[in-house]
C-alpha positions in Angstrom: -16.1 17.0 -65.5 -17.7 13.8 -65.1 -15.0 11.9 -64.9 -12.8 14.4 -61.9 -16.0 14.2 -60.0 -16.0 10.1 -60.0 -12.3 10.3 -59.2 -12.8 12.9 -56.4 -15.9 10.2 -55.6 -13.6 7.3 -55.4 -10.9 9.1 -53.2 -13.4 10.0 -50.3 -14.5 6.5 -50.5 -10.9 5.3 -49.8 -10.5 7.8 -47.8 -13.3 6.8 -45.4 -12.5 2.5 -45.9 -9.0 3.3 -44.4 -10.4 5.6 -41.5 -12.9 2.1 -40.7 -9.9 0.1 -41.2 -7.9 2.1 -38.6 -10.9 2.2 -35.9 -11.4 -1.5 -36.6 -7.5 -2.2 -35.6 -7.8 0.2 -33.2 -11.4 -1.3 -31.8 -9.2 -5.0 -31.8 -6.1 -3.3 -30.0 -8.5 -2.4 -27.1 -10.0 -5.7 -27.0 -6.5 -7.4 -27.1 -5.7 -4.8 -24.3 -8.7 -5.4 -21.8 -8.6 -9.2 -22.1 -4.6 -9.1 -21.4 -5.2 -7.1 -18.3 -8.4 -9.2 -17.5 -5.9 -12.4 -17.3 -3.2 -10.6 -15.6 -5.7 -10.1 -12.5 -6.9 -13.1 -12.7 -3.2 -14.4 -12.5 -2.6 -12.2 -9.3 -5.8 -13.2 -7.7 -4.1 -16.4 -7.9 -0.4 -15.3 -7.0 -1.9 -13.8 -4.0 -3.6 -17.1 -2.8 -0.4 -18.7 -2.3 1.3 -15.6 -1.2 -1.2 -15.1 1.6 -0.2 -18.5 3.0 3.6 -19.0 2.3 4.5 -15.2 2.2 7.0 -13.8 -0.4 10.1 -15.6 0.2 8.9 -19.1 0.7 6.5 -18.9 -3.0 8.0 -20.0 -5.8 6.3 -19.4 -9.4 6.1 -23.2 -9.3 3.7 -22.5 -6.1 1.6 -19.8 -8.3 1.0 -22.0 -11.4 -0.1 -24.9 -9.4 -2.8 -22.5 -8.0 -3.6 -21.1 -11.4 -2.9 -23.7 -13.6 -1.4 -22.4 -16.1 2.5 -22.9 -16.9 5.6 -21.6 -15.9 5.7 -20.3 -19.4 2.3 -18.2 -19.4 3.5 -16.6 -16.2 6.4 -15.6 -17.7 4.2 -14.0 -20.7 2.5 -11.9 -18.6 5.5 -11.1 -15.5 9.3 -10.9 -16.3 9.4 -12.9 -12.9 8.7 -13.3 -10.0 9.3 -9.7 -8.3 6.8 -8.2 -11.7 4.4 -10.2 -10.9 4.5 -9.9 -6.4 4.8 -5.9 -7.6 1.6 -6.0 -9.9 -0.1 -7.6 -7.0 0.4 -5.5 -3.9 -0.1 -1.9 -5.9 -3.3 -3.8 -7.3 -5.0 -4.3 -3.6 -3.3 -1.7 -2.0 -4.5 0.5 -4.6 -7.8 -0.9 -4.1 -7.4 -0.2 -0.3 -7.4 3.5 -0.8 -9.9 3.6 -2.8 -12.1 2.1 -0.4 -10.9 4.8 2.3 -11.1 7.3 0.0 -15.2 6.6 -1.0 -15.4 7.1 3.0 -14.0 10.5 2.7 -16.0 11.2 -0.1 -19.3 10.1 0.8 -21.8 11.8 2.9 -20.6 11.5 6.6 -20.4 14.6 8.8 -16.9 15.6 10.4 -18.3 14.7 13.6 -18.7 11.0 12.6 -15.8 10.2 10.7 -13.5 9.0 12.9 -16.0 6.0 13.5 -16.2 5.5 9.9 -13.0 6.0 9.1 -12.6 3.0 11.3 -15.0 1.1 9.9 -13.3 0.7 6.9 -10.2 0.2 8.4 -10.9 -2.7 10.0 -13.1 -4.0 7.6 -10.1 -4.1 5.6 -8.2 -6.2 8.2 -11.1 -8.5 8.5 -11.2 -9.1 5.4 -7.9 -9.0 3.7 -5.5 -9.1 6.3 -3.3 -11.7 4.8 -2.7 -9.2 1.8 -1.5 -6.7 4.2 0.8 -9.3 6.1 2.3 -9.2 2.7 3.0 -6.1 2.3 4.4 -5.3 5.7 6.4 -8.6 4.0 7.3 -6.7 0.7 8.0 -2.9 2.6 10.8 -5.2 4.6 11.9 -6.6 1.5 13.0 -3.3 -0.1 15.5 -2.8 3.0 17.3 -5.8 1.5 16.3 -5.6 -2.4 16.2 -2.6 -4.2 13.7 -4.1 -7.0 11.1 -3.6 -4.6 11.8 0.2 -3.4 10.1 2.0 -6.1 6.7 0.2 -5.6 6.8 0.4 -1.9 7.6 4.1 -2.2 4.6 4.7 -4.6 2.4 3.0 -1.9 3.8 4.8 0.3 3.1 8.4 -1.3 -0.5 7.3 -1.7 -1.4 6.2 1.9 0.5 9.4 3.3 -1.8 11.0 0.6 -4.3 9.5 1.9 -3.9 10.8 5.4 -3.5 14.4 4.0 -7.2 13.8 2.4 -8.4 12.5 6.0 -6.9 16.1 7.6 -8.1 18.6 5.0 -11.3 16.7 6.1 -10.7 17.6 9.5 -9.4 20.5 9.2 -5.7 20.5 10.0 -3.0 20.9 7.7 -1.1 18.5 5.1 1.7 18.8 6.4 1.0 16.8 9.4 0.0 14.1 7.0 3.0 12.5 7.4 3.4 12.6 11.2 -0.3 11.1 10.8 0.5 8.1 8.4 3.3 7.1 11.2 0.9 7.0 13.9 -2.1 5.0 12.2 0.4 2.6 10.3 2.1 1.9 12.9 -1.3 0.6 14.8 -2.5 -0.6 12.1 0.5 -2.6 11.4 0.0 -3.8 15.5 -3.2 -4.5 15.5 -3.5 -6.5 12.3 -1.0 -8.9 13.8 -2.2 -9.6 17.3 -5.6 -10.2 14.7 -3.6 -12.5 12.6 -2.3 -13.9 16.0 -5.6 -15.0 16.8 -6.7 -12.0 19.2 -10.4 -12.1 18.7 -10.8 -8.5 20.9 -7.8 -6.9 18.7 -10.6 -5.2 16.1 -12.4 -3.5 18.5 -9.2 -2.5 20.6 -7.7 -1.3 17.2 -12.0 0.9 16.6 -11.3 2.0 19.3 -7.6 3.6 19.2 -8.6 4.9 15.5 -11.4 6.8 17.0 -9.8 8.0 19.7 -7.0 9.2 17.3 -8.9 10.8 14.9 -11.1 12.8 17.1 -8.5 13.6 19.1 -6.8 15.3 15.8 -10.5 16.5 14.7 -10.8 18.7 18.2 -7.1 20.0 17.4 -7.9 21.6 14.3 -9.4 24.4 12.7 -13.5 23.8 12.0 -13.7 26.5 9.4 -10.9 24.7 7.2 -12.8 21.3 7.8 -14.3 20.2 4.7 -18.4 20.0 5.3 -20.9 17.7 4.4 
């Protein structure tokens, strides 16, 4: 009796070494993964220094390691290539770009003041990264030409038009003007960041200004008891 009970003993105790055994591997797998998607930002924060001043058809991965410093080689560990790597970059900031927008929308600013902060944070984001927009006005002409690019600039795409659906169910008016809505805004916002880019010191607050107007031009349109409240 002794003896089945030390066995049963010694079974649960191998039983619980292998379970530590798997959360250790699976505790290093983690590790292995944040640190490899740690450098891989890293590597597109550098990627996107050069790309900000050459654009995408005048950088060479040459270009990008000299910024980095690392080798053709590690680039290649991390990108298949070139495209991989221009790819990972614009969904990364662009990504990022909604977000921002999207903490607007969220927070706590009445309907009646969000087109001026809806604004805000669009010109913000021109001020402050409007050479990694230039790049991916660069990148959505691109995809007219090269097909490798169409399924990112698609995704981005189907975000900011989501984005525009959030910004109406705020307002009140239906989603399916969101895309109707994306045309109009990108299309200033595409304007306006270049005659920024161009030098325009006024273009900002023209381009406030025309966001404003737009929005609460749609906000009177629509219906205040769909409107989402704060």
């Amino acid at each position: 009796m002794g003896r089945r009970r030390n066995t049963h003993q010694n079974e649960q105790a191998d039983f619980v070494s292998k379970l530590e055994k798997i959360d250790k591997l699976e505790t290093k797998a983690r590790k292995r993964s944040a640190k490899r998607s740690q450098r891989k930002d890293e590597l597109a924060a550098a990627a996107i220094e050069a790309l900000k001043q050459l654009g995408y058809a005048r950088t060479s991965l040459r270009d990008i390691t000299e910024l980095s410093g690392v080798s053709v080689g590690m680039l290649h560990y991390y990108f298949d290539d070139k495209t991989d790597l221009i790819v990972f970059c614009v969904r990364k900031y662009k990504t990022d770009f909604v977000s921002k927008l999207d903490a607007v929308l969220n927070g706590k600013v009445a309907t009646s003041s969000l087109a001026g902060a809806f604004a805000d944070g669009l010109c913000a984001s021109i001020r402050h990264d409007a050479e990694i927009h230039r790049l991916w006005y660069d990148i959505r002409s691109q995809a007219l030409f090269d097909a490798s690019f169409s399924d990112v600039v698609e995704e981005i795409e189907e975000e900011l038009i989501a984005l525009v659906s959030r910004l109406f169910k705020r307002i009140g008016l239906s989603a399916d003007l969101a895309l109707g809505g994306y045309l109009a805004l990108d299309g200033a916002f595409r304007f306006y960041l270049q005659k920024h880019l161009a030098g325009d010191d006024a273009a900002l607050e023209q381009f406030h200004r025309h966001i404003t107007g737009l929005v609460e031009g749609l906000t009177a349109q629509a219906d205040p008891t769909v409107a989402k409240s704060h």
